[in-house]
C-alpha atoms as one frame of an Amber mdcrd trajectory, in Angstrom:
protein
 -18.407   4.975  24.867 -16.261   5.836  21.838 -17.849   4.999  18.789 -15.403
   1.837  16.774 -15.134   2.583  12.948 -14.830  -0.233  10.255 -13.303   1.015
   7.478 -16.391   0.448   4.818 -18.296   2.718   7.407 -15.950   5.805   6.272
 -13.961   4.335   3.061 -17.500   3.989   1.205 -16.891   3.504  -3.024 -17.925
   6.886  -3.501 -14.856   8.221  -1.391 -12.807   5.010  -2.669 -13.302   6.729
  -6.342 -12.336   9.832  -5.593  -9.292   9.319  -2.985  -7.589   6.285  -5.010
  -3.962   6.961  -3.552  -3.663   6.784   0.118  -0.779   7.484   2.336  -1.354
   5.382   5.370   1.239   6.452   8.081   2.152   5.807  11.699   5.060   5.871
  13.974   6.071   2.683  13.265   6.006  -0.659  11.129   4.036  -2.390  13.968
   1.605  -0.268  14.464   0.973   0.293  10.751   1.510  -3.326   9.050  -1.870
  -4.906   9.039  -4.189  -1.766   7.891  -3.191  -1.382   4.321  -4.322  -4.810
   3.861  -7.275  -4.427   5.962  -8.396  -1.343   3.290  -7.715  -3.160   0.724
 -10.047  -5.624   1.735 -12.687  -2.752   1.444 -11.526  -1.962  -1.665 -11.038
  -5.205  -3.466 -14.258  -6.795  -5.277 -14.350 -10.355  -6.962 -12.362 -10.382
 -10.191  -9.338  -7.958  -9.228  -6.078  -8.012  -8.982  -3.234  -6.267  -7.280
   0.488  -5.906  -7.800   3.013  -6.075  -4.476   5.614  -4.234  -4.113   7.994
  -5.102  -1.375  11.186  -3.256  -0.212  11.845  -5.424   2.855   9.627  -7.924
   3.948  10.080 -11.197   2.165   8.191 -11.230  -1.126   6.082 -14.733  -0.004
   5.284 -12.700   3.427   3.657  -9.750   1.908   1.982 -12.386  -0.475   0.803
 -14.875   2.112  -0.724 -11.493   4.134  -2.519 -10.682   1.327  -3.862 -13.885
   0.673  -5.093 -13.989   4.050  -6.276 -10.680   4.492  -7.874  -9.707   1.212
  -9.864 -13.000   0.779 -11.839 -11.393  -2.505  -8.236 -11.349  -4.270  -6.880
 -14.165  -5.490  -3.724 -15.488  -5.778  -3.213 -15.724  -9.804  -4.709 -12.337
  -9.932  -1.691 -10.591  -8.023   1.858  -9.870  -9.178   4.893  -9.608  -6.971
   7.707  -6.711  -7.881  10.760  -8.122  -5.244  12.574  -5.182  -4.489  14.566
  -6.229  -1.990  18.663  -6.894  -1.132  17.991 -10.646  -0.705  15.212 -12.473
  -3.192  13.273 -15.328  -1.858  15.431 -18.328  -3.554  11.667 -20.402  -4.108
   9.757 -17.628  -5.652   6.732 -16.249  -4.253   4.637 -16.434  -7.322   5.248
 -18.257 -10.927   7.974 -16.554 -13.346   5.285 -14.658 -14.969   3.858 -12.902
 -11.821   7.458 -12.524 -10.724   9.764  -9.502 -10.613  12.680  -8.952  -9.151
  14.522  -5.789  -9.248  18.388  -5.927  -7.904  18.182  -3.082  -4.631  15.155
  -1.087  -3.243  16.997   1.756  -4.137  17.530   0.815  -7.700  14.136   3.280
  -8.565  14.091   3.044 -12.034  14.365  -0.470 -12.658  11.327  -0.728  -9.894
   9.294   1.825 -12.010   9.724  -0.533 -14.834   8.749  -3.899 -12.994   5.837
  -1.655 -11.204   4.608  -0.788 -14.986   4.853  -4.507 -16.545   3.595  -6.110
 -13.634   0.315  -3.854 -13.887   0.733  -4.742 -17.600   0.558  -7.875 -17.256
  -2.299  -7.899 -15.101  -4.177  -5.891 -17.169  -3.380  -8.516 -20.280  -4.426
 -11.095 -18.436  -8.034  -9.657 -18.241  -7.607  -7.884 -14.693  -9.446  -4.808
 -15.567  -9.169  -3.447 -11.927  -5.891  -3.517 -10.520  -4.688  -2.070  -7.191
  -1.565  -1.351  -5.795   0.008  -2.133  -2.559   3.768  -1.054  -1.322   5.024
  -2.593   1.618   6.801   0.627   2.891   7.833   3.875   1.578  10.258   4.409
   4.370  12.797   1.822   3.349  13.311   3.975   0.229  13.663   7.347   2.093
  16.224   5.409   4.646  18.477   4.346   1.703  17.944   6.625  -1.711  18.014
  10.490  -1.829  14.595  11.553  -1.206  14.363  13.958  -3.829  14.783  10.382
  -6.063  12.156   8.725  -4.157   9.737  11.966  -4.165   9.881  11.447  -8.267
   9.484   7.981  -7.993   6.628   7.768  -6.221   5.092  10.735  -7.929   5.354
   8.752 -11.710   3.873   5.342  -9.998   1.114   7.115  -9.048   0.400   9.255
 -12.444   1.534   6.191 -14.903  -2.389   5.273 -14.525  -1.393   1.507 -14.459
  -3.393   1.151 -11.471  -6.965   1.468 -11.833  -8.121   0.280  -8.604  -6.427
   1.857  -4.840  -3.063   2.624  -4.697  -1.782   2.229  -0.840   1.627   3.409
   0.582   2.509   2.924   4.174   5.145   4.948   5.674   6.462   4.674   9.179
   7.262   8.330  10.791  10.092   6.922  13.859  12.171   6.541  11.096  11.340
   9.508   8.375  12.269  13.078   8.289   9.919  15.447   9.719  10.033  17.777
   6.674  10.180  14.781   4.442   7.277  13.083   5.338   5.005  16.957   5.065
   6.360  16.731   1.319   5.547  12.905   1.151   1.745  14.255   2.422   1.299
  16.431  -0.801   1.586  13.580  -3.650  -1.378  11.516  -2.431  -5.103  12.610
  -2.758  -5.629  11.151   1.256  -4.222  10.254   4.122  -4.980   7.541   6.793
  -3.183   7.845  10.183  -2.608   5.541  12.699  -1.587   5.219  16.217  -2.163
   2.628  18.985  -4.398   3.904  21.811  -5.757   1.475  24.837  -4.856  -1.802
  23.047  -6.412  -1.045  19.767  -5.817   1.118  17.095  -7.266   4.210  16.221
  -7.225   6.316  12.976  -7.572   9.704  11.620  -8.621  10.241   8.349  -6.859
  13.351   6.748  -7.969  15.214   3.248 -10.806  12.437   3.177 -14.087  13.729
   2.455 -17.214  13.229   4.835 -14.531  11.293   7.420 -15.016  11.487  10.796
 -13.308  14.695  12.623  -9.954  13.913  14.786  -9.059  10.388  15.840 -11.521
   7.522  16.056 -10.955   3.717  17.478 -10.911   1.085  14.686 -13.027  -2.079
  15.116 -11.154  -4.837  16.409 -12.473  -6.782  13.676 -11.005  -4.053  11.193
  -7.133  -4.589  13.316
């Protein structure tokens, strides 16, 4: 029998502090949407914090998710950058945990709310502050990729984040040669792919990770 993985059996906080930006990728938004959260779960200790960043799921979904999934994060603790067409008319979070930024494309002005929501965080007390993007591949749909290459590239060396840095990014719907450039800003990789009614990952440019594809624990799914 296969052996299942949780993810604190590989993602222990000695790899955690030396692969803080992971690219978490699979073939589609289904089969990728609820590991991010799940490794952030590993990640996130009492006391954190986290900033959001959505680009099409409704800013109180990707909020309520990680409320439920990341238990040892709290909501006054996390921030919500609102990138997308249509805002959530109630917001998702009080007006000073609240950003909203006019079109997912609109990269600079996201860069900006990315920086003072971390900011804030960080004022607040939050010495350890993740980051968690609903989707990359929203961006690379919509906005030249050369743009979004740049983009992603100063999120991840403003140093605003202190804590994990996660960005999912869905390969149906992302150029091939794209995605192998996407591969080369982050310092790992998690994979993901639905085998046998489960999920099973491979961990890529991840020290002392299991070789090849391994099933997840259904308690990790």
């Amino acid at each position: 029998m296969t052996q299942a993985y949780r993810f604190e059996d590989v993602l222990t906080d000695a790899v955690l502090s030396r692969h803080r930006d992971l690219l978490v990728a699979g073939p589609s938004r289904e089969t990728v949407r609820p590991v991010p959260t799940r490794i952030l779960a590993r990640a996130a200790e009492p006391a954190d914090g986290a900033a959001l960043v959505t680009t099409r799921d409704a800013a109180r979904t990707l909020l309520d998710r990680v409320v439920r999934d990341v238990p040892t994060l709290e909501r006054d603790r996390l921030g919500v950058v609102d990138c997308t067409p249509t805002h959530d008319v109630v917001r998702a979070n009080p007006r000073e945990r609240h950003w909203s930024v006019p079109s997912p494309t609109d990269l600079t002005a996201a860069s900006m709310a990315i920086t003072e929501c971390l900011e804030t965080l960080r004022d607040a007390g939050v010495e350890r502050r993740h980051l968690l993007f609903d989707s990359l591949s929203t961006l690379l749909l919509s906005a030249d990729a050369e743009a979004v290459f740049r983009y992603a590239h100063q999120v991840l060396l403003s140093g605003g984040a202190t804590g994990l840095s996660l960005f999912p990014v869905y390969t149906n719907v992302t150029d091939g040669t794209d995605f192998e450039r996407l591969k080369h800003l982050f310092g790992g990789m998690v994979r993901v792919r639905r085998r046998d009614g489960g999920r099973e990952v491979r961990f890529v440019g991840i020290e002392t990770a299991p070789p090849g594809w391994v099933a997840l624990d259904a308690a990790a799914e």
